[in-house]
VOGU-3710 file (C-alpha; in Angstrom, 3 decimals, decimal comma):
1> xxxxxxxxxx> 73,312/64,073/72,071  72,492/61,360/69,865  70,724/59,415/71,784  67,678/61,734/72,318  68,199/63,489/68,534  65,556/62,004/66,718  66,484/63,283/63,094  69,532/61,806/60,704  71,501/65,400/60,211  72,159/68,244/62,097
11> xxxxxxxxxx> 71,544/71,795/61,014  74,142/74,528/60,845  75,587/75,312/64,547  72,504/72,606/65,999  75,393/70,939/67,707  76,918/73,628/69,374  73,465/74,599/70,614  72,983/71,024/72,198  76,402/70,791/73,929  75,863/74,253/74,869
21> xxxxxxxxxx> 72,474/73,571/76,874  73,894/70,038/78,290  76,758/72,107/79,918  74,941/74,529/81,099  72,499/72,188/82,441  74,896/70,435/84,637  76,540/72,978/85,669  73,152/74,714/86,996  73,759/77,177/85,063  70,901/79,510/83,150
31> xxxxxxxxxx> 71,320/80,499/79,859  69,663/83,231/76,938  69,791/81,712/73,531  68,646/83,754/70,641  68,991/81,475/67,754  67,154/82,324/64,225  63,856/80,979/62,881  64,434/77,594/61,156  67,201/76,839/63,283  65,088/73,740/65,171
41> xxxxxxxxxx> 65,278/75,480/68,866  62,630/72,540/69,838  64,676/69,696/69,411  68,104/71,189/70,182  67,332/72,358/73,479  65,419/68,919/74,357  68,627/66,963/73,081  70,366/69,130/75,153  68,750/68,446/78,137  67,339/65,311/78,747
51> xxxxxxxxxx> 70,604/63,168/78,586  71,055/64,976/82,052  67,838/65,362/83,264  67,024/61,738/82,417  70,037/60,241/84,245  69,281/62,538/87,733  65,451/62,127/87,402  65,004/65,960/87,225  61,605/67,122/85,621  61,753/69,224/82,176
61> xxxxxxxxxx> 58,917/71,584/82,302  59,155/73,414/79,057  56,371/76,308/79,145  55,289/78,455/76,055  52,849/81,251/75,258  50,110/79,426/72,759  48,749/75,845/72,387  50,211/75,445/69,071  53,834/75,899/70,356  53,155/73,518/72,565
71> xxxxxxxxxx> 52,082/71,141/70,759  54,795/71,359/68,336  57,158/70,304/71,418  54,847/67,294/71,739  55,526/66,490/68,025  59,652/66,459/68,645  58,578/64,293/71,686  56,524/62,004/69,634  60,113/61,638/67,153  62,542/61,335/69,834
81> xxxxxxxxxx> 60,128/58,632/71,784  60,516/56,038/68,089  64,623/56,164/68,917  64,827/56,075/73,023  61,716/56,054/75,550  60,430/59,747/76,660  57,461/60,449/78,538  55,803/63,943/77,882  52,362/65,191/78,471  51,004/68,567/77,507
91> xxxxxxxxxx> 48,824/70,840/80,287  45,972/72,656/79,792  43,455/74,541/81,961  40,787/73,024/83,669  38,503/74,558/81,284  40,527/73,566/78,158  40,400/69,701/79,690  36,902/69,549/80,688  34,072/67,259/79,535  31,691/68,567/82,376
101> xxxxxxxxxx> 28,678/70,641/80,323  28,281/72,692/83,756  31,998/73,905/83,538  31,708/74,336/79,859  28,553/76,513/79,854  29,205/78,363/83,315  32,889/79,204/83,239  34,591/81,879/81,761  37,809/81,623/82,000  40,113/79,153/83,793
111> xxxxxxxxxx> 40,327/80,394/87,526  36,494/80,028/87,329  36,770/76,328/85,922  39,480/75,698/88,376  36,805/76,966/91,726  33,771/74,582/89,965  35,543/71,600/88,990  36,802/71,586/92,884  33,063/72,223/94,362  31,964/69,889/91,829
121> xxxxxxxxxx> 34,609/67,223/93,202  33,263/68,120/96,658  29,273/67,680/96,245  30,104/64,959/94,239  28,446/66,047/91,144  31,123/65,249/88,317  30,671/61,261/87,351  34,109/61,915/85,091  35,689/62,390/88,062  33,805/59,864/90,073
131> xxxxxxxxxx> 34,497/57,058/87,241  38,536/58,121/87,923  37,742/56,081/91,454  35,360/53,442/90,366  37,290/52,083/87,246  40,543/52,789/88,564  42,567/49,717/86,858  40,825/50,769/83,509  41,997/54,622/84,340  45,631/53,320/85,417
141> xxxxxxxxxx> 46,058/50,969/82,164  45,469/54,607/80,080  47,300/56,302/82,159  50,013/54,559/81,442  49,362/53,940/77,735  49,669/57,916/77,070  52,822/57,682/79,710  54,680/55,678/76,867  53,122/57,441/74,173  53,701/61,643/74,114
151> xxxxxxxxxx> 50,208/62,549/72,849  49,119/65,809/72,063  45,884/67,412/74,558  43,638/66,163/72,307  44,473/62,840/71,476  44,433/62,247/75,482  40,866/64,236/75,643  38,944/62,006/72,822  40,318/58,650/75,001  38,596/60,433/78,220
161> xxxxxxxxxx> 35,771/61,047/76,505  35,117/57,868/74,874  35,744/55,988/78,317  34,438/58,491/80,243  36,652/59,652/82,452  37,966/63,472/83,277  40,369/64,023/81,009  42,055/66,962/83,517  43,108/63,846/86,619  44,537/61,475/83,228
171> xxxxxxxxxx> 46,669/64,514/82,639  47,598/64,931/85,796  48,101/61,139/86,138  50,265/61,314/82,939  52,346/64,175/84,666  53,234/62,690/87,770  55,805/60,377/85,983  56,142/62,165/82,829  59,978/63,287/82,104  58,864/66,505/80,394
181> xxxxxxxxxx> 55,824/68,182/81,272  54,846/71,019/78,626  52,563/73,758/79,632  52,131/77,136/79,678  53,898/80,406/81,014  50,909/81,047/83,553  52,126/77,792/85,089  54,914/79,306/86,486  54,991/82,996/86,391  51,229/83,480/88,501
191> xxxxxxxxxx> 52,440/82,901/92,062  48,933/80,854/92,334  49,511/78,299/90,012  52,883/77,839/90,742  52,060/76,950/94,229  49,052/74,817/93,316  51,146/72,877/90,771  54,532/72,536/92,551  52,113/71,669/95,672  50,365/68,885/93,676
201> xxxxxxxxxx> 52,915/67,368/91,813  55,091/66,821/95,282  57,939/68,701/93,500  60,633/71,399/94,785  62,264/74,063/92,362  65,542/72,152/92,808  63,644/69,269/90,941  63,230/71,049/88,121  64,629/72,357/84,604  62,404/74,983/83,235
211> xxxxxxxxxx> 62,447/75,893/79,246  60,946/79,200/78,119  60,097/79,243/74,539  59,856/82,539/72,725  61,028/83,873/75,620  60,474/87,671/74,041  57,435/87,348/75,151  57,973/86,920/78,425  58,069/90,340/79,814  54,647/91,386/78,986
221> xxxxxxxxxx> 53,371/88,095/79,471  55,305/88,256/83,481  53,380/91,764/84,325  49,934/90,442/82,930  50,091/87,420/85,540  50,975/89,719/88,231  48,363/92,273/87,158  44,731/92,844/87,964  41,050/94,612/87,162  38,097/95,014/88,525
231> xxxxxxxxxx> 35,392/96,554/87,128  32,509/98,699/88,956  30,137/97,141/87,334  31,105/93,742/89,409  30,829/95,910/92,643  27,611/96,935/91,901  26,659/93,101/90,856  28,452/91,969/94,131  25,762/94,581/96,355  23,162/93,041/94,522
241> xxxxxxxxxx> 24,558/89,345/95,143  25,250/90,097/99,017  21,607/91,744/99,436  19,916/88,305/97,839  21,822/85,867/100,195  21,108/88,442/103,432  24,580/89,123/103,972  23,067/92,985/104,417  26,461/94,182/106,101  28,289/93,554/102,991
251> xxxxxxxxxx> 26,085/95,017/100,827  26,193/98,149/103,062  30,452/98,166/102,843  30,156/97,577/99,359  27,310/100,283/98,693  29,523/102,839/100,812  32,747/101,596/99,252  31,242/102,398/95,363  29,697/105,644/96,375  33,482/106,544/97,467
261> xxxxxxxxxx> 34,747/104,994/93,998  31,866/107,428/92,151  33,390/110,401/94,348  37,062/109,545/93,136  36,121/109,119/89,499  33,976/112,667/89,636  37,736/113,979/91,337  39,983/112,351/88,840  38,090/111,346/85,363  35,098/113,136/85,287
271> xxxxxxxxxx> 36,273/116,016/82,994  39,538/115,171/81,445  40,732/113,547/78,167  42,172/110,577/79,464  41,627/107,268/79,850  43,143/105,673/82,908  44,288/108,290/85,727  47,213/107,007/88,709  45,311/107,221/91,942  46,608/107,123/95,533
281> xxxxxxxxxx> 46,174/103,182/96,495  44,987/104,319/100,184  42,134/106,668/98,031  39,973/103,991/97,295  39,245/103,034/101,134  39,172/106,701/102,523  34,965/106,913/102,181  34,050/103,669/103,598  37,006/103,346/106,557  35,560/106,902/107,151
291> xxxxxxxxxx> 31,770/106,187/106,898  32,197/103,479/108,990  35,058/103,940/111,306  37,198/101,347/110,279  41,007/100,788/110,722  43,075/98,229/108,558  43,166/95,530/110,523  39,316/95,449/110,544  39,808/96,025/106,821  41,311/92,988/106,127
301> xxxxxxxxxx> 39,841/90,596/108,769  36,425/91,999/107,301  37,854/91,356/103,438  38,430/88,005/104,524  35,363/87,156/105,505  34,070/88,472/102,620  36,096/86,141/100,628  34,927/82,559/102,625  31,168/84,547/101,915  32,191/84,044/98,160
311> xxxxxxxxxx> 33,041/80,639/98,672  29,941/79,568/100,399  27,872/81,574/97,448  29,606/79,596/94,729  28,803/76,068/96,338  25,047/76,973/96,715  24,643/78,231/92,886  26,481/74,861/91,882  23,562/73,190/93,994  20,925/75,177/92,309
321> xxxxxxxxxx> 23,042/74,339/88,868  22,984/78,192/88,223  26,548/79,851/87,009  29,280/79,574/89,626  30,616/83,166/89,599  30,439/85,245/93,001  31,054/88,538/92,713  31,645/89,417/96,620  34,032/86,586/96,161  35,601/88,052/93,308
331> xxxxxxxxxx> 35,536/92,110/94,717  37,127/91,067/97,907  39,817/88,942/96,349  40,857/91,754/94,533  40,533/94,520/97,209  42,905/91,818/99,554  45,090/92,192/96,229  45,427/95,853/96,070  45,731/95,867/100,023  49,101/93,447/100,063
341> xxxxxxxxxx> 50,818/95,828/97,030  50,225/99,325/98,720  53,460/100,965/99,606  55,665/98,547/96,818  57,443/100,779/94,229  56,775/97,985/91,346  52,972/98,345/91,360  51,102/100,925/89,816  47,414/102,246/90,893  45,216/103,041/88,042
351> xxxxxxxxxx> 41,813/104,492/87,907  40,337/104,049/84,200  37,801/104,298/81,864  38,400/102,160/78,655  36,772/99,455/79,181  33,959/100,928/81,416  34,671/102,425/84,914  37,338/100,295/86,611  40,293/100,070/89,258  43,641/98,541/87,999
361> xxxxxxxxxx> 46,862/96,662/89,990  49,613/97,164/87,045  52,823/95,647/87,792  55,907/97,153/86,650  58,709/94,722/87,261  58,170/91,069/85,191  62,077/89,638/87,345  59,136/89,272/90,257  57,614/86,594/88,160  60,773/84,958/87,742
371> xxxxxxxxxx> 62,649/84,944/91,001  61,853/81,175/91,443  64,262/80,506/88,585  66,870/81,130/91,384  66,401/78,112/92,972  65,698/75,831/89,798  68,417/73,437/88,531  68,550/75,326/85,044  66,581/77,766/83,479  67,066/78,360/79,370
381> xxxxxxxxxx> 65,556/81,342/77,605  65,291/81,338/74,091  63,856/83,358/70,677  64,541/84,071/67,110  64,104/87,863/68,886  65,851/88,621/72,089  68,367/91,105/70,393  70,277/92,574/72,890  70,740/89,658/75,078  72,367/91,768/78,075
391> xxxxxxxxxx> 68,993/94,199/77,795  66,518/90,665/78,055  68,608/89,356/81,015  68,921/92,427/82,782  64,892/93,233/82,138  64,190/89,209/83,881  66,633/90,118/86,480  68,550/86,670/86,232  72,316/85,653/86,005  72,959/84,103/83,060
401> xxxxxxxxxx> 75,027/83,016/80,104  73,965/84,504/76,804  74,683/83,125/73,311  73,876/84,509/69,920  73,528/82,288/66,706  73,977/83,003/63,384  71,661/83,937/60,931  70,438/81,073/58,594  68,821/82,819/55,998  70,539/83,082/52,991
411> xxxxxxxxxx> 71,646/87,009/51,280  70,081/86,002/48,134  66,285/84,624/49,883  66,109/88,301/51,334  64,537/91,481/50,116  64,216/94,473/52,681  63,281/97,296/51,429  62,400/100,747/53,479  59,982/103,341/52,281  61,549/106,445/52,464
421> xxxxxxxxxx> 58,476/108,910/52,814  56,180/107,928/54,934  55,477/107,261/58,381  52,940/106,351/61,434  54,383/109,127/63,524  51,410/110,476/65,750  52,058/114,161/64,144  52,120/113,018/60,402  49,047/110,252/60,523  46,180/112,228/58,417
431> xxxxxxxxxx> 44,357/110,732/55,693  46,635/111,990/53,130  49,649/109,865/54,697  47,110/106,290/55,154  45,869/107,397/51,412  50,318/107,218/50,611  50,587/104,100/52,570  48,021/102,585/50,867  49,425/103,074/47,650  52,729/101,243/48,816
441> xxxxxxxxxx> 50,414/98,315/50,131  48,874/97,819/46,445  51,942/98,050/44,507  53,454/95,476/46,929  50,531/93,181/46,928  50,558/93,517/43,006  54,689/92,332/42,744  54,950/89,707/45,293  53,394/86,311/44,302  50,498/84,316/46,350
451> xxxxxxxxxx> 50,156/85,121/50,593  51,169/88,591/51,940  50,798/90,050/55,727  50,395/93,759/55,949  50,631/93,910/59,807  50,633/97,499/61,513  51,492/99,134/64,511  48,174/99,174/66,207  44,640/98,446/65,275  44,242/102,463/65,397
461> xxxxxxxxxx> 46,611/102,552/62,095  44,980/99,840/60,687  41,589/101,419/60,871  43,131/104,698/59,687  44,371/102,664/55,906  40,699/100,750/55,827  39,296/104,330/56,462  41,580/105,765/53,500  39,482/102,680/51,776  42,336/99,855/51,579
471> xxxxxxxxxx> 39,719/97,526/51,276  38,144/98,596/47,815  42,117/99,259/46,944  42,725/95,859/47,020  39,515/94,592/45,569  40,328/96,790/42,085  43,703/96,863/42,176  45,214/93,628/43,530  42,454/91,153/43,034  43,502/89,142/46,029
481> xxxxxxxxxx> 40,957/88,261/49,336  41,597/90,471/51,862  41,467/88,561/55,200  41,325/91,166/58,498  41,855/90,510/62,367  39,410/90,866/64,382  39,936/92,924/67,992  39,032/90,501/70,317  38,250/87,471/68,395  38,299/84,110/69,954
491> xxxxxxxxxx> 41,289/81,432/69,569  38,865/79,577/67,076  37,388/82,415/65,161  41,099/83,203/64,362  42,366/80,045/63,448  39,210/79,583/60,973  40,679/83,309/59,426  44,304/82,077/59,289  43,702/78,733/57,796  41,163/80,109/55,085
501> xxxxxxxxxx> 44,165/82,675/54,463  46,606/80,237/54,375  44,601/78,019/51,973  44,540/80,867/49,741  48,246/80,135/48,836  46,595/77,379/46,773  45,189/79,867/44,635  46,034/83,282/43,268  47,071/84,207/47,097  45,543/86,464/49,754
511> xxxxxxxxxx> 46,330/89,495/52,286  46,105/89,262/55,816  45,748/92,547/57,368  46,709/92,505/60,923  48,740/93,906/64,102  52,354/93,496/65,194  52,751/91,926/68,301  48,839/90,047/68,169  48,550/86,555/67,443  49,679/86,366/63,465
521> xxxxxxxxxx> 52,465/88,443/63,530  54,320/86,016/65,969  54,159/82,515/67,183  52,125/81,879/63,683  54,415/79,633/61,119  53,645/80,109/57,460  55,093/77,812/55,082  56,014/78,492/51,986  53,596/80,285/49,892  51,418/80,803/52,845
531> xxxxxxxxxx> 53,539/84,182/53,191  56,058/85,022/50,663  55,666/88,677/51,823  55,297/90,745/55,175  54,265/94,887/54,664  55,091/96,013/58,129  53,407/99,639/58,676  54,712/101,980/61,482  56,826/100,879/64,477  54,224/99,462/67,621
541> xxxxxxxxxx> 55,610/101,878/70,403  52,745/102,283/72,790  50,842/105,096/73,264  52,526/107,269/76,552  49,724/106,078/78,630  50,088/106,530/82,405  51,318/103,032/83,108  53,768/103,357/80,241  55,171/106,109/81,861  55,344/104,357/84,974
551> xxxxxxxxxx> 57,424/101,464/83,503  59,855/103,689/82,057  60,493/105,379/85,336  60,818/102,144/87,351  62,864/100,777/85,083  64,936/104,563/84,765  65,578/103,942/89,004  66,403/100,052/88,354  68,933/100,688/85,267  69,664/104,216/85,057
561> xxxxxxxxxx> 70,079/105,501/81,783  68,322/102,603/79,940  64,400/103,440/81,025  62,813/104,571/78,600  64,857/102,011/75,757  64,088/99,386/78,024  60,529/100,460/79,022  59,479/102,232/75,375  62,094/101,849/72,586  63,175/98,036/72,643
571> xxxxxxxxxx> 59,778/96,263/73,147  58,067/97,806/70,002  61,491/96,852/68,212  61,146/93,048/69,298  56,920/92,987/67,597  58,988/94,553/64,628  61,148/91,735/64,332  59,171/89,097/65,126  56,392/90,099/62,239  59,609/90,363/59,933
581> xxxxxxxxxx> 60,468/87,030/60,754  57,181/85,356/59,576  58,139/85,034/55,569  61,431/83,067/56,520  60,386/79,584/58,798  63,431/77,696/56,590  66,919/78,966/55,067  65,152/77,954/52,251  62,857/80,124/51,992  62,429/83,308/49,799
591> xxxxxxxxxx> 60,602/86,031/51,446  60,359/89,743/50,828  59,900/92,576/53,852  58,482/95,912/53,357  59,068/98,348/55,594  56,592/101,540/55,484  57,952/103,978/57,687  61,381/105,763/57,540  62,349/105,039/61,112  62,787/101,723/60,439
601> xxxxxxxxxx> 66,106/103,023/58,902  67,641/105,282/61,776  70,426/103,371/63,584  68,479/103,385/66,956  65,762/101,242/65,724  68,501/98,947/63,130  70,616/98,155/66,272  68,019/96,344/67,721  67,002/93,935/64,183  68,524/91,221/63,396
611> xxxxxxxxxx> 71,123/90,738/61,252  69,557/89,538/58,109  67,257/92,584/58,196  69,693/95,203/58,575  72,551/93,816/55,835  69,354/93,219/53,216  68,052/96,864/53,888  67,346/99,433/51,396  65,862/102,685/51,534  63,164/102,897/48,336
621> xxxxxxxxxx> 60,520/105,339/47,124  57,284/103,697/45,494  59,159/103,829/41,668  62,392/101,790/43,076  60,427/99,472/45,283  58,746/97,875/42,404  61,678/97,492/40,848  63,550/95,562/43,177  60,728/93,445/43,241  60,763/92,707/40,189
631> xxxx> 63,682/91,813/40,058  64,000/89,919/43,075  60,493/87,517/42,142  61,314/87,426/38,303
//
C-alpha cells in the first residue's frame, strides 16, 4: 500500500478501501464499491491494485465515461510515478488522436475515423503514419520517454505533432508496455472494440484487471454500445450511392426494401400519437424477400456483399479525397445487425419517428456487455451512487463482493430541504405549477451565496420554467447570469459554458440551469464556490416510451418482482443523487440541496439516497425554506 500511495495521509476508511481491493484482487475476486464523493476512489483503488498487478505483470485497464475522468486518473498516475515507477497512457479514438486534416474534416464520429485512418494506411496516403516507419529510432526514443512519464492525451498529441508523427501508433506504442492503460467504457463493453483491442494488444481477458469508474453509469452506457439506428434517409442516400457506382442490383433491393419500410410506417405510424412503435423484426424484409423471391440465406450472402461493396466505395472516395462515408456500407451493416438479434428476448425492434423516420436495435440487457468480466482476473465497480449494491450487481449480472463506505460529509456542511407543494408529476405540470417552481428557484438563488445548479428532470421541464419566464425572474430578482445547457451541444461548446459559469464564482456568482443525468449534473467537479447550491426540480423517470416498457418487462422475467424498480424507479433515483452530490467534492465543503418536488420525501424514493441526504432532510414550504437558509449561510 505504501509503496504506490503517492500522498503523506490517508483519508477516513482510505485504508480499508486499499486492502480491500488488493484482496480481492488476488483472490480474483470482483468487487462493487460505493464509496462517497471526496473519498479519493482514484488513488485508493490504484494503490490497491498495482502492488499485485505489478508483481504478476497483469495489465490495469481502468475505463471511465468522459475524458476528464480520465484524465484525472492520469494525474494520480503522474503522483504515484515521483515515489515508485508506473507506466500509464490514456486512449482516445482515432478521431480524438488524429493530426490527418482528411480524417478531421471527413469523419464524424470514431467508427468512421477508425475505416479512413486504415484505407489511408493502405493507399499510403497518411505521411504521420509513414514517418512512424521512416524515423523509427526517433519514434521509439518518444515512445519510451512518455512510457516513463504518465502524460495526459494531449501532452503526447502536441509531441506528435511537433515531430510529426501520428499521435494514435505513439499511443498505441505507449500501451503495449504501459502497466495501466486508461480508456474508455466503449473499449470494452462494444463487442467490436473489444476484439480489435484485445486482438492488437496480444492480450487475453485472464491478463487483465479492469476498473470501472462511476460505474452508475454503466447500465445505460452497456445498452447504448449494444444498440443501433438507422435512419431512412441513409437508405435513400445509399440507392442514390449504389446507382452512381453501377451497382444497379443494389439500388433495386434497396429501392424495394424502402418502399416496404414506407408501407410499414403508413401501417404502424402514419396516424397515431406516438413516437417510436415495436415492429415485428421479420416485418421489415417481408416486401423485398417477397418482391424478389428471396429466402434468408440469399438474404444474408446478398447483405454481405453489400457490405465488401461499401468497402470498395470508401477506398475510391479516399482516392478522389471526397468524404469517406458509404451508405450501402453503412445500411447493410446494420440490416446484418438486426438479422443476427431476431428471435433474442433482450433486443427490442423499434419503428420511430423522433428524429426523422428510422428503424431501431434497442438492447434490453447491459450483463451482455459485461460477460467478459467472467474471465478477467478482477473486475472493481465503483461510485459515490450505486445505492443498493445487490440491485447494481444483480442489473450487471456478475458475482461479486459489495462494500458500502461511510459518508464523509459532515451533519453541520449539509442543508436538504424538500418543498412540500409542488411537483413535476405529468398530471400537475401546467403553467401555474412552473410559475410556483419558479418562485422557489428565486428565493433560493437570492439566499445561497455565489454558484447555484438548478438541474431538472428533463429538458421538457426545463423549457416549461423558461416558458413560465425564469429567465427575466432571475434577471430582476436575483441579479445573477443565468448560464443554460444546450440540447445537443458539443463537448467544447459545453466546457466554454461551464468554465464561464464556474468563473462566475469569482464574482457575485451565477446559475446554471441544466438536466439531471446530462453532462453537469454528474461527472462535473465544482469546487468550492463554483457550486455552493444544487435546486434539483422533479425526479428524471423516463417517459413510458415503448422501449421503457420493454426494459421493465425483461427485467420483470429476469428478477421477478423487481422490474419495473429496476427498469423505471431506481435509475431516475441514481441522476437524483448524483446531481445532489455536485455541491459536496470535499468533507469540507458546505453545500445546500433543494429539493422541488414532494416525492423526493416518500420512503420509496429516500431508500434509494444516500445517507447524508436522507438524515439532513426537511420538508419546507417557500416561508421556512428561506429561513433555514438563512440560517444555515449566516
Amino acid at each position: 500500500m505504501n509503496e504506490y500511495f503517492p500522498y503523506e495521509k490517508l483519508r477516513p476508511h482510505q485504508e480499508e478501501f486499499i486492502k480491500l481491493v488488493d484482496e480481492a484482487v488476488r483472490k480474483g475476486k470482483n468487487l462493487v464499491i460505493e464509496a462517497p464523493t471526496g473519498f479519493g476512489k482514484t488513488i485508493s483503488v490504484l494503490a490497491g491494485v498495482l502492488p499485485y498487478a505489478k508483481s504478476l505483470g497483469y495489465k490495469v485497464l481502468y475505463l471511465a465515461r468522459t475524458h476528464k475522468q480520465m484524465d484525472r486518473v492520469i494525474e494520480e498516475l503522474k503522483a504515484i510515478n515521483k515515489k515508485e515507477p508506473i507506466r500509464g497512457v490514456g486512449l482516445r479514438s482515432r478521431k480524438d488522436l488524429c493530426l490527418h486534416q482528411y480524417i478531421q474534416t471527413f469523419s464524424p464520429d470514431a467508427y468512421n475515423a477508425m475505416i479512413v485512418c486504415k484505407n489511408l494506411k493502405k493507399l499510403n496516403k497518411c505521411p504521420y503514419y509513414e514517418n512512424v516507419r521512416k524515423k523509427k529510432e526517433e519514434f521509439e526514443e518518444v515512445a519510451e520517454y512518455f512510457l516513463n512519464n504518465p502524460s495526459e492525451p494531449l501532452e503526447l498529441i502536441h509531441h506528435a505533432e511537433m515531430l510529426e508523427f501520428c499521435p494514435y501508433e505513439l499511443t498505441r506504442k505507449v500501451a503495449f508496455k504501459a502497466d495501466v492503460i486508461v480508456a474508455s467504457y466503449l473499449y470494452m463493453i462494444s463487442p467490436a472494440i473489444r476484439e480489435n483491442f484485445l486482438k492488437y494488444f496480444d492480450l487475453d481477458y485472464s491478463d487483465l484487471i479492469v476498473i470501472f469508474d462511476e460505474a452508475h453509469n454503466l447500465p445505460d452506457q452497456a445498452i447504448s454500445a449494444l444498440s443501433d439506428r438507422l435512419s431512412i434517409h441513409s437508405v435513400s442516400r445509399a440507392i442514390k450511392e449504389a446507382e452512381d457506382y453501377n451497382e444497379h442490383e443494389i439500388a433495386n433491393f434497396l429501392s424495394i426494401f424502402m418502399k416496404g419500410l414506407e408501407n410499414l410506417y403508413e401501417e404502424k405510424l402514419r396516424d397515431r400519437a406516438v413516437e417510436e412503435v415495436p415492429v415485428a423484426p421479420e416485418s421489415i424484409f417481408q416486401h423485398v424477400s417477397r418482391i424478389l423471391n428471396l429466402d434468408g440465406r440469399y438474404l444474408v450472402k446478398f447483405l454481405n456483399e453489400m457490405v465488401e461493396v461499401g468497402d470498395s466505395i470508401r477506398e475510391d472516395k479516399i482516392e478522389k479525397n471526397k468524404p469517406p462515408r458509404s451508405y450501402v456500407g453503412r445500411v447493410s451493416e446494420f440490416l446484418l445487425e438486426w438479422l443476427s438479434t431476431m428471435g433474442r428476448d433482450d433486443y427490442l425492434f423499434l419503428m420511430s419517428r423522433e428524429r426523422g423516420l428510422s428503424l431501431e436495435l434497442v438492447a434490453l440487457d447491459p450483463s451482455k456487455a459485461l460477460e467478459f468480466v467472467r474471465n478477467v482476473q478482477s473486475a472493481i465497480f465503483m461510485s459515490g451512487t450505486l445505492t443498493p449494491l445487490e440491485a447494481f450487481r444483480d442489473v450487471i449480472g456478475l458475482e461479486a463482493e459489495v462494500k458500502k463506505f461511510p459518508r464523509m460529509v459532515k451533519r453541520e456542511n449539509a442543508l436538504v430541504l424538500v418543498a412540500k407543494d409542488v411537483s413535476t408529476r405529468g398530471e400537475e405540470r401546467s403553467l401555474d405549477m412552473y410559475r410556483k417552481i419558479n418562485e422557489y428557484i428565486v428565493e433560493v438563488a437570492k439566499l445561497i451565496p455565489k454558484n447555484v445548479g438548478v438541474f431538472t428532470a428533463s429538458y421538457e421541464v426545463l423549457q416549461g420554467l423558461l416558458s413560465a419566464n425564469l429567465g427575466v425572474m432571475i434577471e430582476e430578482e436575483v441579479g445573477k447570469k443565468l448560464y443554460i445547457e444546450k440540447k445537443g451541444a458539443s463537448s467544447k461548446e459545453n466546457d466554454l459554458l461551464v468554465k464561464a459559469f464556474k468563473e462566475e464564482s469569482k464574482g457575485e456568482g451565477a446559475i446554471l440551469l441544466g438536466v439531471m443525468g446530462g453532462r453537469n449534473s454528474e461527472g462535473q467537479d465544482y469546487s468550492g464556490d463554483e457550486m455552493n447550491g444544487v435546486i434539483l426540480v422533479g425526479i428524471p423517470y423516463a417517459r413510458p416510451t415503448p422501449r421503457i416498457q420493454a426494459q421493465i418487462r425483461y427485467f420483470e422475467k429476469k428478477f421477478p418482482g423487481k422490474g419495473r424498480y429496476y427498469g423505471y424507479y431506481l435509475p431516475a433515483h441514481r441522476k437524483l443523487a448524483q446531481a445532489a452530490g455536485r455541491v459536496h467534492r470535499g468533507s469540507e465543503e458546505r453545500g445546500a440541496v433543494i429539493g422541488l418536488d414532494y416525492r423526493i420525501l416518500w420512503r420509496s424514493v429516500r431508500k434509494d439516497l444516500p445517507d447524508w441526504m436522507v438524515e439532513s432532510m426537511k420538508p419546507v414550504n417557500l416561508r421556512r425554506i428561506g429561513i433555514y437558509l438563512k440560517r444555515f449561510w449566516k
